[in-house]
C-alpha positions in Angstrom: 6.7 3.6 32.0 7.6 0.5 29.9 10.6 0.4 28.3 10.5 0.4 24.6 11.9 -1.2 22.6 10.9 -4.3 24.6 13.6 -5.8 26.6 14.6 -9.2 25.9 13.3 -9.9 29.0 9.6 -8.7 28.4 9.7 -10.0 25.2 10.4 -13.5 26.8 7.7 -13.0 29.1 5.0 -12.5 26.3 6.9 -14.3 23.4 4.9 -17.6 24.0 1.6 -15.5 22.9 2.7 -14.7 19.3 3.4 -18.4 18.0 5.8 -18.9 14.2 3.2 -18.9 11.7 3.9 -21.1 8.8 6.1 -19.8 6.3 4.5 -18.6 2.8 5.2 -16.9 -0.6 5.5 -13.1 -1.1 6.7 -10.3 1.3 8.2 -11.5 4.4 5.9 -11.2 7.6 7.2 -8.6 9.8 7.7 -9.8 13.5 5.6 -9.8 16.4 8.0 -8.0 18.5 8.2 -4.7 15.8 4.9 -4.2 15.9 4.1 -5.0 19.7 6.6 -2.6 20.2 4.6 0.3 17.7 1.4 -1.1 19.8 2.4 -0.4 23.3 4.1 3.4 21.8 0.7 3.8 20.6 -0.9 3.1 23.9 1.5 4.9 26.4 1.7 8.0 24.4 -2.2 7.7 23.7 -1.6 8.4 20.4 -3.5 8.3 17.1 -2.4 5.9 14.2 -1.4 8.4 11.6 1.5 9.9 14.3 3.3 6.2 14.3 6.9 7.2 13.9 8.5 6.0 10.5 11.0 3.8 12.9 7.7 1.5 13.3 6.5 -0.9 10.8 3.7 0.6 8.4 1.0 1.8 10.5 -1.7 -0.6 8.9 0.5 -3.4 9.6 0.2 -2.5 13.0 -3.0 -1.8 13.3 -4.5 -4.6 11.3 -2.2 -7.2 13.9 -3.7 -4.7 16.8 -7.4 -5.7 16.0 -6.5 -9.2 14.9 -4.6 -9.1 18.5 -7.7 -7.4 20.0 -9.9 -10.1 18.8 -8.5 -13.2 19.9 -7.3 -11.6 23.4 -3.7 -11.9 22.8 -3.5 -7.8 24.0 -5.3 -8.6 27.2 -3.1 -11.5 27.5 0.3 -9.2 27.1 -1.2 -6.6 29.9 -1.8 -8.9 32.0 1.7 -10.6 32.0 3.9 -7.1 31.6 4.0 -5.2 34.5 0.6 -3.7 35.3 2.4 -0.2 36.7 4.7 0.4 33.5 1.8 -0.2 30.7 -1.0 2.8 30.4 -3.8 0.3 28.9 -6.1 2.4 26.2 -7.3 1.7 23.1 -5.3 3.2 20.7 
């Protein structure tokens, strides 16, 4: 099973998918890596949204970056580059 948190050296391997968005006003954006990390919990565990443990962002943080992640292929894209034995792929 992946580990989790995310390595550091995982999270270099997919790092290059989640590009520094411009800076704006208001709340600050939490960080790719948080909720990648709520994400692939979500996945292994084959979970449901509502049971996201509090240590995770706010579940509709993660799941609105999960479908916007979805969407463009950037989840594919992370499967495909962590190791194929450690991640459980499901639609969480």
């Amino acid at each position: 099973m992946l580990q989790l948190p995310l390595s550091d050296a995982d999270w270099a391997r997919v790092q290059c998918l989640f590009p520094e968005p411009p800076s704006t006003r208001g709340r600050p954006r939490r960080s790719d890596r948080e909720i990648l990390n709520a994400i692939l919990w979500l996945q292994q565990r084959k979970e449901k949204w509502h049971r996201l443990p509090a240590t995770f962002p706010p579940q509709q943080t993660c799941y609105l970056r999960y479908m916007m992640w979805k969407k463009t292929g950037v989840l594919e894209q992370v499967n495909e580059l962590l190791p194929a034995e450690d991640l459980e792929c499901s639609s969480a």
